[in-house]
N, C-alpha and C positions, 0 to 999 in steps of 0.2 A: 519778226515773230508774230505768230497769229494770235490771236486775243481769244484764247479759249481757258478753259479753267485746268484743273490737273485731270480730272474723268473725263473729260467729255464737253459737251456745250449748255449742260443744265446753266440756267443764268443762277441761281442762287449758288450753287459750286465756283461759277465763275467769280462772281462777287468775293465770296471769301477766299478764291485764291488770286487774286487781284490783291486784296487786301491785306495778303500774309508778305505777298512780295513787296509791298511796296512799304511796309512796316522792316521786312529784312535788310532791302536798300538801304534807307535811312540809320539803318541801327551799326554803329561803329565791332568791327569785329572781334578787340579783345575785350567787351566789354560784359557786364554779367545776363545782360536781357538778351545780347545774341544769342547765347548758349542758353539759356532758359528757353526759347523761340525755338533753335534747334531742336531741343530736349521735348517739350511739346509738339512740334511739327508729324514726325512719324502718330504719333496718339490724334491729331485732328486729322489726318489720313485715311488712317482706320477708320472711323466713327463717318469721316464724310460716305468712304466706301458701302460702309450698311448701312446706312440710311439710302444712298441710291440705290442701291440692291434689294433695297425693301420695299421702297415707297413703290406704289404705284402698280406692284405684280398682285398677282392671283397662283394661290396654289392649284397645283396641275397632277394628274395623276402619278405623273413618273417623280414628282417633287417630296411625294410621300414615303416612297420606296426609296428616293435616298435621303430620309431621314435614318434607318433604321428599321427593326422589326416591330410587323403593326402587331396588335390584339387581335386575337380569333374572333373571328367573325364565322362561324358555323351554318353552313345552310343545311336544313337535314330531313326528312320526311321521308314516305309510302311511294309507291307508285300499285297503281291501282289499276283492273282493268273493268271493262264498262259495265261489268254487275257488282262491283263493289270487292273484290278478290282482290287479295294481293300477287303481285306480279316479280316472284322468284327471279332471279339472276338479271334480269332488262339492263340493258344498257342507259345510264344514265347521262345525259351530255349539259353540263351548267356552262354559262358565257355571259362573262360581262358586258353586257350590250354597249358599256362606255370607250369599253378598249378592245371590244373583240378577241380577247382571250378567250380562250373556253378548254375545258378536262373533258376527258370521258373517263366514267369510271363505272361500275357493275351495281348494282343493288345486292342483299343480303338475298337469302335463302327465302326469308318472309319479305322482301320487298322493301325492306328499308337502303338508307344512302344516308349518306352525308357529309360533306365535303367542306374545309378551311378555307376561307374568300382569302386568305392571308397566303398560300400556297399558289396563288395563281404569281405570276413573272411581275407584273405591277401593282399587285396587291390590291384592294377596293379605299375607297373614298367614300364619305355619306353622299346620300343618294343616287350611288350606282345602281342600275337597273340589271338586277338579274333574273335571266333566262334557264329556267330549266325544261327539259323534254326528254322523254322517253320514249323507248322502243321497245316492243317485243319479238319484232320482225316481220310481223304482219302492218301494224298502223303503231302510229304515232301521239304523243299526248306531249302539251306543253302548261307549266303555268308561270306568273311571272310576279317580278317584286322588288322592291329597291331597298336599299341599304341603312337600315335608320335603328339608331340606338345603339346597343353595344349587346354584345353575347351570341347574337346567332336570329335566325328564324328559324319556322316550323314552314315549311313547303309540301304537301300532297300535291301528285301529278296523276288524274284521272285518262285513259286512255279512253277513247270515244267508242263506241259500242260496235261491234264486229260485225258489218250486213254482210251474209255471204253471199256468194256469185251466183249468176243463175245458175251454173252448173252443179251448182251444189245441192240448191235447193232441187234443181230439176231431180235429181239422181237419187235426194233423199222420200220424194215423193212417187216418182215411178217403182223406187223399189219398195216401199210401202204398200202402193196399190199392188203391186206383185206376190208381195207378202200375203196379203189378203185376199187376191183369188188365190190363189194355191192350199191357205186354209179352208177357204168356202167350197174348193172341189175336192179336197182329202175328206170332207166334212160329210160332204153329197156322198162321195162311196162309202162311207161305211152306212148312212142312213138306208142303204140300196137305192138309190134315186138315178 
């Protein structure tokens, strides 16, 4: 028989089930400390079991979600676009940067969102670092923040200011200058010029 304990090869399990065997050995069968040795044996099992099941781990994301149901954790805020306006319907996408989950969901009317970290498939942990960012279909805004305290945070997401293309600019300037000789020579004929 190999010289291991009842769990495993932890030496202190080992020791104490060394020690329970070789106490049951010695101890005659019909007598009343056998049966008391029995009757406790299942109970020193148990207790050896969580305590190796405890000692020595770190809780892990997916450890928290099967505890049960966490507390809301609300992330909620604006999304904005680069003069300060609230940005109607945008697409809002939050991701837990620790597990790579992430939602998309819509903004309000006036540009609010706000979303349960508790709704996500693994739930959050302190100091999860989350990700939110926005779109309006043109560009993109992001801000970011990690998980601390209880109840929620506040998040605005600023979208970065809209340069447009040359083409835009070209088009809104040549028809400008257009504009304006066309006023300077309806101008000249009626002066008789």
């Amino acid at each position: 028989m190999r010289n291991e304990g009842l769990f495993g090869d932890n030496p202190f399990e080992m020791r104490v089930s060394h020690q329970l065997r070789h106490v049951v050995a010695e101890t005659p069968p019909n007598s009343r400390r056998y049966w008391r040795i029995l009757a406790v044996f299942p109970i020193v099992c148990l207790v050896m079991t969580a305590l190796l099941h405890t000692s020595g781990s770190h809780q892990s994301q997916r450890d928290v979600v099967a505890l049960g149901p966490q507390l809301p954790y609300i992330i909620y805020g604006y999304s904005y676009d680069g003069f300060g306006n609230p940005i109607p319907y945008c697409t809002v996408n939050i991701t837990n940067k620790n597990t790579s989950e992430s939602v998309e969901i819509s903004s309000s009317g006036i540009g609010y969102y706000q979303f349960n970290l508790a709704n996500l498939p693994s739930g959050y942990v302190e100091d999860n670092i989350v990700n939110i960012s926005t779109s309006d279909g043109s560009s993109e805004g992001w801000n970011q923040t990690s998980v601390t305290g209880s109840g929620g945070k506040w998040l605005n997401v600023t979208l970065p200011y809209a340069i447009p293309e040359f083409s835009e600019i070209f088009l809104t300037v040549v028809g400008s200058l257009f504009f304006i000789a066309l006023c300077a020579a309806s101008r000249r004929r009626k002066l008789g010029r």
